[in-house]
N, C-alpha and C positions, 0 to 999 in steps of 0.2 A: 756418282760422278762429281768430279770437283769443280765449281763453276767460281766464276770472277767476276764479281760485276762494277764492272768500270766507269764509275759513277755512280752518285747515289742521290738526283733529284727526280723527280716526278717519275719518270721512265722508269727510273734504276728501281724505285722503293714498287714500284708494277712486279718488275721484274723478278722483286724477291719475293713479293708473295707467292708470285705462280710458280717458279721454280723453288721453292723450302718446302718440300717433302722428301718421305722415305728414301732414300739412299742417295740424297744432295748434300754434299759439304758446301755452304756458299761463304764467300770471304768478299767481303764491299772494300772495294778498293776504290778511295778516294782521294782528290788533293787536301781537302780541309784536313788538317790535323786534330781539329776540335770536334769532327764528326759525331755524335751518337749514332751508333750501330744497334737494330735489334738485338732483344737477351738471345744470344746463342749462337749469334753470327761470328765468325773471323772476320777480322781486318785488315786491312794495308794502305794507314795513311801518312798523309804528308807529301812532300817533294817527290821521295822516291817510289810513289804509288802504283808506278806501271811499269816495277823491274821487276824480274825474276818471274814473266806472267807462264814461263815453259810448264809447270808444274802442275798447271790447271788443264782439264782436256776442253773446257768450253768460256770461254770471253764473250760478256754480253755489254756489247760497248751501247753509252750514252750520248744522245746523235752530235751534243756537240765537242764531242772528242775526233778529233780527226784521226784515221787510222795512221797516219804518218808517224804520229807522237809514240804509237804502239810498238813500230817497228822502230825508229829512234831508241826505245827503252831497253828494247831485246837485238839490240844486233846480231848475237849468237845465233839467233833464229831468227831466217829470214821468210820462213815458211812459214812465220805464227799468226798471219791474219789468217788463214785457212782456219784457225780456231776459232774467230772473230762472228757472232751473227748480232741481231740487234731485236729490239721490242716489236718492229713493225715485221722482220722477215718471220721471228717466231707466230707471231697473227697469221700470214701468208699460211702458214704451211699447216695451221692444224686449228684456221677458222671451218665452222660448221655449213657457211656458205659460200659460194664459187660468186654469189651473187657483188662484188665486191668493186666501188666505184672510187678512184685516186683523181684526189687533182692537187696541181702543183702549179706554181707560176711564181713572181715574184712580191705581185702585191694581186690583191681579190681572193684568194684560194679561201679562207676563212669566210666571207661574205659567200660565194659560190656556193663553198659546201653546203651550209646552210640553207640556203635557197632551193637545191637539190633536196636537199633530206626532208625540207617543208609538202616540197612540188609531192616526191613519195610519198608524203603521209597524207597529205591531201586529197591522194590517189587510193589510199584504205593501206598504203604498205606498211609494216614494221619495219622501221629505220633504226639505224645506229649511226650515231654521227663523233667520230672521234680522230686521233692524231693529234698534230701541231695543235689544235684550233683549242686543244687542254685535258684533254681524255687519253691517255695511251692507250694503243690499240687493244693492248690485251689486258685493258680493264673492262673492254665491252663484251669479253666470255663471260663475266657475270653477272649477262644481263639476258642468259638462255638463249642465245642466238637459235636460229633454226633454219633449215638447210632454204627456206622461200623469203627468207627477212634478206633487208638490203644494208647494204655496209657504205660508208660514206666514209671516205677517208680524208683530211687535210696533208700534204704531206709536206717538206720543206726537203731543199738540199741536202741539207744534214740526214736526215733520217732514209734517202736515197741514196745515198754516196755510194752503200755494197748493199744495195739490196738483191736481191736473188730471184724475185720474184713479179709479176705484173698484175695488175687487176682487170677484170673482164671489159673495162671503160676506164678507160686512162685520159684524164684533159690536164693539156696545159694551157695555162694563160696569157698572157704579156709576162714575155722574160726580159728583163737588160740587169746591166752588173748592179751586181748586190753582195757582199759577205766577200767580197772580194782579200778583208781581212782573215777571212779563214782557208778560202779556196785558192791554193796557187794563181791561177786566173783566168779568166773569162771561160774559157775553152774547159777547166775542169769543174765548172760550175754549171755549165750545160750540161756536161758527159753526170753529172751527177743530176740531172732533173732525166736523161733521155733512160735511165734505169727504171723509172716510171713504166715504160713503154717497148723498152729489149726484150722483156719475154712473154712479151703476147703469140698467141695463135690467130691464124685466120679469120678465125673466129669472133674474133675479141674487136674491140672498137676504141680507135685512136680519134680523140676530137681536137683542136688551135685553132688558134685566134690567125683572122685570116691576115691581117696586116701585121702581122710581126713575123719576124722573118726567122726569129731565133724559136719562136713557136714552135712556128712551120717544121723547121729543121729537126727539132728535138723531136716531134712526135712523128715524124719520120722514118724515126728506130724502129717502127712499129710497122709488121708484120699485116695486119688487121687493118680493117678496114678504114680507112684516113676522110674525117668528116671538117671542113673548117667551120666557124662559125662568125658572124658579123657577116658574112655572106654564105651564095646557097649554096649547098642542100641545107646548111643549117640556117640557124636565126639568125635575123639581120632586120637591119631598120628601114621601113619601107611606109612614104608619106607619113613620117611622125608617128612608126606602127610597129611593133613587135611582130616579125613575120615568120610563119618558118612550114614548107609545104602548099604555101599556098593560105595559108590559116592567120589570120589577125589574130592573134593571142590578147593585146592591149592596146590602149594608145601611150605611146610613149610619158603624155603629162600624168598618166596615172600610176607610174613606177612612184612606189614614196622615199625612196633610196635616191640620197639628194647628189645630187652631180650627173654631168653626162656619160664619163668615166663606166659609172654607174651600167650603165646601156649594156657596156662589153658582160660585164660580171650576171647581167640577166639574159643575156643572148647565149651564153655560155650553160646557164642553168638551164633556160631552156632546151638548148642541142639536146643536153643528159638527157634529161628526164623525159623528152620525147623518143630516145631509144626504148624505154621501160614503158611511158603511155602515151597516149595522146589523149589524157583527158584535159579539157581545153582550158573547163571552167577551173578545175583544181592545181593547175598552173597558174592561171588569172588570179585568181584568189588569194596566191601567194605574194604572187610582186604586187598586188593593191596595196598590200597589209604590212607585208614586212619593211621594216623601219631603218634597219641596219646594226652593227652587232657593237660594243661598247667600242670607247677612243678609234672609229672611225665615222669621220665628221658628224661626232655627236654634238647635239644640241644640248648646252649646257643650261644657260638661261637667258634673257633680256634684261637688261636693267638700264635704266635711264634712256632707251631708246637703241641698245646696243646690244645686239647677240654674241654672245660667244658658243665656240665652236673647238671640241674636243678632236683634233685626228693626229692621234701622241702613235697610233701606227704607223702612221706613215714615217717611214725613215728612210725613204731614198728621193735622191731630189723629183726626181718622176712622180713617187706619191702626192709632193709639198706642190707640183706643177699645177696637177688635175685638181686638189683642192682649193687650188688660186682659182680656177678656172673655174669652178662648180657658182663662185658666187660673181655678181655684175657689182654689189653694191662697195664704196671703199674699204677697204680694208687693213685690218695692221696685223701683220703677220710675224709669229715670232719662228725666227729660225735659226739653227746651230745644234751644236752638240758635241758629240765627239765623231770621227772622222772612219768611215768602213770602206774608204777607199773610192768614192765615188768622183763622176766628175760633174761641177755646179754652174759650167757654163746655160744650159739649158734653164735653169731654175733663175740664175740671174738675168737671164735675157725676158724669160715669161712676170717677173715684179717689175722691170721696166715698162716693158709692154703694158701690163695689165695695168700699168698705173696704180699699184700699191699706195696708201697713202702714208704708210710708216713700215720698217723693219727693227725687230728687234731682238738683235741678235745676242746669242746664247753659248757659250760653252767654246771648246775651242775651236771649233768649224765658223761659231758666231763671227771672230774676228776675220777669217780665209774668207768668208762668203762677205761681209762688209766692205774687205779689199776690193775682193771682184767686182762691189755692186758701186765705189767710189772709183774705178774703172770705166764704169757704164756711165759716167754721169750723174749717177742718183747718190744722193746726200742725205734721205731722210728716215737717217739710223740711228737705231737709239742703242746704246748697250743695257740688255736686260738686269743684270744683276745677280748674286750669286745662291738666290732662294726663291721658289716658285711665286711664295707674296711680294717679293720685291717683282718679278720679271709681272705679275698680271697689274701689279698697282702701278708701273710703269704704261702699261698699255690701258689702264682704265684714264689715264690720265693726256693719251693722247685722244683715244675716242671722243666722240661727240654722234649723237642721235642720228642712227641711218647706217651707222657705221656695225661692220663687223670684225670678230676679235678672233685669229684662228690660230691656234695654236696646231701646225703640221711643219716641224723641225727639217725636214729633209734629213735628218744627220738620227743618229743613235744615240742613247740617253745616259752613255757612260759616262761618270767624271760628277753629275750631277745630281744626276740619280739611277736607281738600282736599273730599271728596264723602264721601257716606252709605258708597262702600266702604272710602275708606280710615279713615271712621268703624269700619265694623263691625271689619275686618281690625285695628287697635289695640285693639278693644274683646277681640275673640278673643287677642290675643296676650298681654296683660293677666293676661284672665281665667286661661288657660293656663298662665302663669307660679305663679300665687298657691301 
């Protein structure tokens, strides 16, 4: 078989290992022109990297190629995504367990999963915990899957967009627009999360977030049994209490995953993991302990009487909201970046509100959201500068003792630096130096 693999980062390099055998011709077709390709592989890089794909009987596209671009290349063929499947659909079709849990949403999926796959193992399960969160799926075949072991998926739009297939418990989280630079808009940015939840059976078990409404709807698609959570049948907060069936799981001050935000992302792991057990303690056990996962409002360190705080994930204003809101003490918050099509009303109004003591804006969103926020009446912005020690030595310079230092951009990390990690990882080494 001739396969194509359309892209060659983390997915794509899955991809070839599992597909290079016996009677595979595989050709990595990439945009880098400077690519290194395995000894023995074919290529097709450069510009025109996804012309002439007719030739190949199988296209294993990487989630963030948009299938549009595919059909753009080969107008001759208007039937060629029918060739089209991906890393997550090949998992689907020929994982050795049925036992298989997706979550999706726009910000928490990565915290959730985890929480889930903890709650399971705490429970005596074999977990596998992979997707988005940095594991392609089909690296976790080589970890002997077995037909009673549980699968934990993170999954993003991108990797939904054609997926084919559903998992036996499908959850989505808080959705609002996101990626709107990559998704024509709003409307195909759902239809790409409600693929989560289109082919489920009866059987199968749909769980949302009961206060969003874009949740609701998306997991809607779903056939199977429709659970929400933050209220009942599922979890929900009840006198300061992690509730769910009638059962006090915790008391809210004992989640150590800091913000209230926080709340939805344990009330969610709870739903799951109560379809699979109710063991109460190995739940408990979980959200006492677990801390939260790296660049989401991580604790970086204190100095001079001043914490700072890493949440380089967050890149939509919603995320930058809830970590305003996580802390009571003043704050200087650095936001900006480059621009995914959001809108900053919301984020501008909750740093007024919340009485911010400084902003210090960043990149070219920095200047858009400083406009808004000298709109609002509020003046007290600082421009970060063009190097992660200039934007933290700026903000150690406005702090004073009591004070916290958060770095959650709202915005995305292009222009400045490569991703939100090597955001957060400069922001931490930074910080650590001072």
């Amino acid at each position: 078989m001739k396969i194509a693999l359309l892209g060659f980062a983390k997915e794509g390099r899955s991809a070839y290992e599992y597909w290079n055998q016996a009677g595979n011709e595989i050709t990595i077709c990439d945009i880098s022109p400077e690519l290194k390709v395995p000894d023995g592989a074919e290529s097709q890089l450069g510009p025109d990297y996804l012309k002439n794909l007719d030739k190949f009987d199988l296209l294993v596209r990487t989630p963030v190629l948009h299938p549009k671009n595919i059909l753009q290349a080969n107008p001759q063929n208007p039937e060629i995504l029918n060739k089209v499947t991906s890393v997550t659909n090949e998992f689907f079709k020929v994982s050795p367990t049925k036992n298989i849990i997706g979550i999706t949403g726009t910000k928490g999926k990565g915290t959730t999963s985890t929480l889930i796959s903890k709650m399971l193992e705490a429970d005596g399960k074999r977990v596998h915990l992979g997707g988005n969160i940095g594991v392609p799926a089909l690296e976790l075949l080589k970890n002997n899957i077995k037909p009673e072991d549980w699968v934990v998926l993170e999954l993003s739009s991108f990797q939904l967009f054609d997926l084919k297939s559903s998992p036996h418990i499908a959850v989505c989280l808080m959705v609002v627009s996101e990626h709107l630079d990559w998704h024509a808009d709003m409307a195909e940015y759902m239809d790409a999360k409600q693929q989560l939840f289109m082919n489920q059976s009866e059987k199968d078990i749909a769980i949302y977030f009961a206060e969003n409404e874009n949740s609701e709807a998306i997991a809607d698609a779903s056939v199977g049994r429709q659970i929400p959570y933050y209220a009942e049948p599922g979890a929900y907060i009840k006198d300061a209490s992690v509730v769910i069936d009638g059962h006090e799981i915790c008391k809210t001050s004992e989640i150590k995953l800091l913000g209230e935000h926080n709340w939805q992302n344990v009330c969610a792991a709870v739903t799951t993991a109560w379809q699979v057990t109710q063991n109460i303690e190995a739940i408990k056990s979980v959200i006492t302990n677990f801390t939260g996962l790296e660049h989401r409002l991580e604790f970086v360190r204190e100095l001079d009487g001043v914490k700072y705080y890493d949440d380089s994930f967050g890149t939509t204003p919603e995320t930058a909201i809830v970590a305003i809101e996580a802390f009571s003490e003043p704050k200087i918050v650095i936001l900006g970046g480059s621009d995914k099509g959001s809108d900053y009303e919301n984020l501008v109004n909750t740093v007024v509100e919340k009485n911010a003591k400084s902003v210090i804006a960043i990149g070219p969103m920095g200047g858009v959201i400083a406009e808004l926020l000298r709109n609002n009446n509020y003046d007290k912005i600082v421009d970060g500068g063009k190097t992660m020690d200039e934007i933290v030595s700026n903000a150690k310079k406005l702090a004073t003792a009591g004070d916290v230092v958060l770095l959650s951009t709202g915005c995305a990390s292009f222009g400045l630096f490569d991703n939100y990690k090597d955001r957060g990882e400069k922001f931490k080494q930074s910080v650590l130096a001072l």
